[in-house]
FIDODREN-377213 format. One record per residue: x, y, z of N, C-alpha, C in turn; residue in one letter. Coordinates in steps of 0.2 Angstrom, whole numbers, plus 5000, padded with zeros to 4 digits. Each point is the difference from the previous one (the first is absolute). Layout:
residues N
XYZXYZXYZa;...
end
This chain:
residues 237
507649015106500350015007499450015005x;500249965008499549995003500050105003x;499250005002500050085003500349995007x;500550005002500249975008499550075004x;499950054996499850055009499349985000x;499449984996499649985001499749945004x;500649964997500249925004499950025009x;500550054999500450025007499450055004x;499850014997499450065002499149955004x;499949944993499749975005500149975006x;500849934997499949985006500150015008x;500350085000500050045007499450035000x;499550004995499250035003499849935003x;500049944998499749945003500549995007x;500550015000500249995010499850075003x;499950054997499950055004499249985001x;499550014996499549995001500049925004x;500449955001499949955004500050035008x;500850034999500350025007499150055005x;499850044995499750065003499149985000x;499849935000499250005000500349925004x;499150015002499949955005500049954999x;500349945002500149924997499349994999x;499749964997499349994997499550034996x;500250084998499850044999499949964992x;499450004997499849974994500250034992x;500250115004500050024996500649994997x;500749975004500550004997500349984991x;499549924999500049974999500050034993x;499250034999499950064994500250044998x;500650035005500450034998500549994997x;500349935002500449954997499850004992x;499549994998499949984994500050054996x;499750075001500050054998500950034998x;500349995006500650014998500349974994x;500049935001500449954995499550014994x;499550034999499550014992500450055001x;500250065002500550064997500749984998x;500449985003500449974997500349974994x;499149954999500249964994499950064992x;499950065002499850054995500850034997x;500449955005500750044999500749924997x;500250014996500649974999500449965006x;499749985005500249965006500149924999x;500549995008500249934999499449985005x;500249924999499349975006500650015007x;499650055007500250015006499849975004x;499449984999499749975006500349965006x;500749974997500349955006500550065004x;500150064998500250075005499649995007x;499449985001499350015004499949965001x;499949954996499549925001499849995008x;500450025003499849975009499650035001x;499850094997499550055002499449974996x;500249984994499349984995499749955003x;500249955003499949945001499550005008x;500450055004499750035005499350034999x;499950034995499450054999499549974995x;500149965000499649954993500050014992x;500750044999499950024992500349954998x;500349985001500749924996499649965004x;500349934998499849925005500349984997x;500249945005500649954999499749925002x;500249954996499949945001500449964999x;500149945003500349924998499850024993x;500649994995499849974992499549975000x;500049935002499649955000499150035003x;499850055000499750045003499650014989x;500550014995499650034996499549954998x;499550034996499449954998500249954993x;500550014998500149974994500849955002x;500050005007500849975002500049924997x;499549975001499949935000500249994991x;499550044997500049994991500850024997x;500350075006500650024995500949995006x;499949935004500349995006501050024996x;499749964995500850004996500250094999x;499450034998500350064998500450055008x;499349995003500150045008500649975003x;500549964999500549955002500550034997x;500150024994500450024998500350065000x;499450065002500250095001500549985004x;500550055000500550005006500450095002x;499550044994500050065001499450045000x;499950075001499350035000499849994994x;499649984999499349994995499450055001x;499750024992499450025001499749934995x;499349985005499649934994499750044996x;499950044999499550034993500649984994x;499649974996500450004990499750064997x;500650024999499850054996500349994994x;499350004993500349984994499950084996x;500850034998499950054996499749994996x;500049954995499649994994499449984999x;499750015006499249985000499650064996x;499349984997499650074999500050055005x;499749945008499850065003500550035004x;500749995000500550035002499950075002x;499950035006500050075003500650025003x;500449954999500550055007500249965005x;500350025005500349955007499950025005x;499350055000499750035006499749935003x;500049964998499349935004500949965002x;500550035001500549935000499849975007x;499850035005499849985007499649965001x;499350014996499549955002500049935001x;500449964997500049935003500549985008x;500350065001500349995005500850014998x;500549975005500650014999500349935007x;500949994996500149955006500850044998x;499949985009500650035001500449945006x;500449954997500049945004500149985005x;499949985007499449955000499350024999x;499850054999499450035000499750024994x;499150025002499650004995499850075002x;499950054997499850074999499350034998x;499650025002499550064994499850085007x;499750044994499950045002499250004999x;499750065008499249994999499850024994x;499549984996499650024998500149984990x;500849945002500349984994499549924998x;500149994994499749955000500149935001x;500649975004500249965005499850025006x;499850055001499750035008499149994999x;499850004996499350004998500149905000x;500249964998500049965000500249945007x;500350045002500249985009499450005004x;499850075000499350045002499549924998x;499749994992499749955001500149935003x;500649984999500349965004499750015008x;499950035003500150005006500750025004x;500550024996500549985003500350075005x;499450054996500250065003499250045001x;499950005006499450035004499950065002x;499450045003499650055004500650054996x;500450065004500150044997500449994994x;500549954999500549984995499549994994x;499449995000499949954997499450084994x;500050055004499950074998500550044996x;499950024991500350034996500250075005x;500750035000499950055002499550074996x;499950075004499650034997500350064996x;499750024996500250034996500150085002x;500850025000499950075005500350044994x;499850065002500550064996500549995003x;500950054994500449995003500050045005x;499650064998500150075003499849995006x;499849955001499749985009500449975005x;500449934995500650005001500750055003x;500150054993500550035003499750045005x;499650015002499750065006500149955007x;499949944998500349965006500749995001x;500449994994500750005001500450085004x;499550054997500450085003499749995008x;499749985000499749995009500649995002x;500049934998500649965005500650024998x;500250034994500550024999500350085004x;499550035003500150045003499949975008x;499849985001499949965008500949965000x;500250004994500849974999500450055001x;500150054999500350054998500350004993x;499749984995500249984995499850054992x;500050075003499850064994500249984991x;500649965000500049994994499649944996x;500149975005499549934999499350044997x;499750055002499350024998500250034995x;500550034998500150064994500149944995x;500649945000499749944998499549994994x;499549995005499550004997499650054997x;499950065001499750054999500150044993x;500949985000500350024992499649964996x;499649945000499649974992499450054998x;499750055005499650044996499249985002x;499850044999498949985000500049964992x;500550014994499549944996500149945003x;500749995002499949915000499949995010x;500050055002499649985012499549984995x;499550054997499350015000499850004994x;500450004995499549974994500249944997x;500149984993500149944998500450014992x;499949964995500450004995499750064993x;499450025004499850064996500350075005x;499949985004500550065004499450015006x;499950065003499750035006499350024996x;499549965002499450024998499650075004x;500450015007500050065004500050074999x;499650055002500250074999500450015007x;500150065001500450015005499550015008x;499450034999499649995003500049935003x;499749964997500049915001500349975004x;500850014997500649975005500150045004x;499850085002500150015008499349995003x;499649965000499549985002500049945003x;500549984994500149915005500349985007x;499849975003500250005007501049965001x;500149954996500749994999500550064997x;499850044992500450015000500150065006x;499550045001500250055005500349995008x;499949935001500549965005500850014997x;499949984995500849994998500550064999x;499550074997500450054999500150035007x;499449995004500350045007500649965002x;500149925000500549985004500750034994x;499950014993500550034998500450065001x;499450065002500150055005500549985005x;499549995003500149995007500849965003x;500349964995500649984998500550034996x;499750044996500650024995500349964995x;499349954997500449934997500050044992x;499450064999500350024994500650014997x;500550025003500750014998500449944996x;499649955008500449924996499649984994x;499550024999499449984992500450014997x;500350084998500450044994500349964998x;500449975006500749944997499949944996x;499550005001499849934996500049994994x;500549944998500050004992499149974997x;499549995005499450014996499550075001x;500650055000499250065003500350044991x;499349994996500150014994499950095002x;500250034995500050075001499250044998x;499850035002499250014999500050034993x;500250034997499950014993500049944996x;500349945002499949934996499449975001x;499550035005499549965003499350014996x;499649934999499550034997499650045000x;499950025009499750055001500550045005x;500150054996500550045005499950045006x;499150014999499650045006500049975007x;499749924998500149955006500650005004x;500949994994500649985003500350075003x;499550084997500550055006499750005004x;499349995003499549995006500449945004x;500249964997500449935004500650015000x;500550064999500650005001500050075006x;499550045000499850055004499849965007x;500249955004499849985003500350045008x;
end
């Protein structure tokens, strides 16, 4: 079953963070991609076309004439016949090297009349040499924390009036803001050190978004946490 509140969680950080930073601002971009690598860590459906006009705006998606892909001439019969969304990647479960469906994007996607990829996919690196896609488009986005991320999303979620929106976020915890699939490498010193998270707790202060954390079907209870010193210093905010 798809996770709708995560769905639903990014694709209103991508318009808010559209709506609240300045048109050409490079950094949006990175944050795009940062969001949609968290998401893919979760049971999600493909959202992108929620946003498309904002991705496409910011340079994270690109859109083409079909007749645009590099291999339309050799495979005209196949391109001719989508008449639904497509991902072009084959994926063969029964390969040796079969990993999974995390690479499903890489060759792109059609969504008809049109031709799709995201930066930094291997249809996008492709276009890139082609020429077809230049100067900043033609730049992988950069590799951000999320934690830096969300400290921009509570910015602007508070420049919104939007307190829960920040608890939102907040509820995931310092293993998965700040750390990784081994958890928070962080002491408690560390992370009140860091210049985002201490952004982010003051605007959770400062808002009262704690409350809405609580409610969140992902604010695990700190006794379940790997390190429970880290998540009462993060639930003491």
């Amino acid at each position: 079953m798809s996770e709708h509140v995560i769905e639903d969680l990014v694709a209103d950080s991508v318009r808010l963070l559209d709506d609240r930073t300045a048109s050409g601002d490079p950094r949006v971009r990175d944050w795009f991609a940062r969001l949609y690598g968290f998401q893919d860590g979760f049971d999600c459906s493909f959202t992108h076309f929620r946003v498309m006009d904002i991705l496409l705006r910011r340079g994270y998606a690109y859109r083409f004439p079909l007749d645009r892909h590099p291999d339309f001439t050799e495979r005209a019969a196949y391109f001719a016949a989508l008449t639904e969304f497509t991902a072009l990647r084959t994926i063969d479960e029964d390969a040796p090297d079969f990993d999974g469906y995390d690479d499903w994007l890489q060759d792109g996607y059609v969504d008809p009349p049109f031709l799709y990829c995201d930066a930094d996919t291997a249809l996008w690196r492709r276009m890139v040499s082609l020429g077809e896609l230049r100067g900043p488009d033609s730049v992988p986005p950069r590799q951000t924390p999320l934690i830096d991320v969300v400290r921009e999303i509570a910015v602007a979620a508070e420049a919104d009036g939007s307190p829960q929106f920040i608890g939102e976020w907040y509820a995931f915890g310092c293993e998965t803001l700040v750390g990784g699939p081994a958890g928070c490498p962080f002491d408690v010193d560390e992370l009140a050190d860091m210049p985002a998270v201490r952004d982010l707790r003051a605007a959770v202060r400062r808002t009262g978004a704690l409350a809405f954390a609580r409610k969140s079907p992902y604010a695990a209870p700190v006794e379940f946490a790997d390190d429970d010193e880290l998540e009462a210093w993060w639930w003491k905010a």
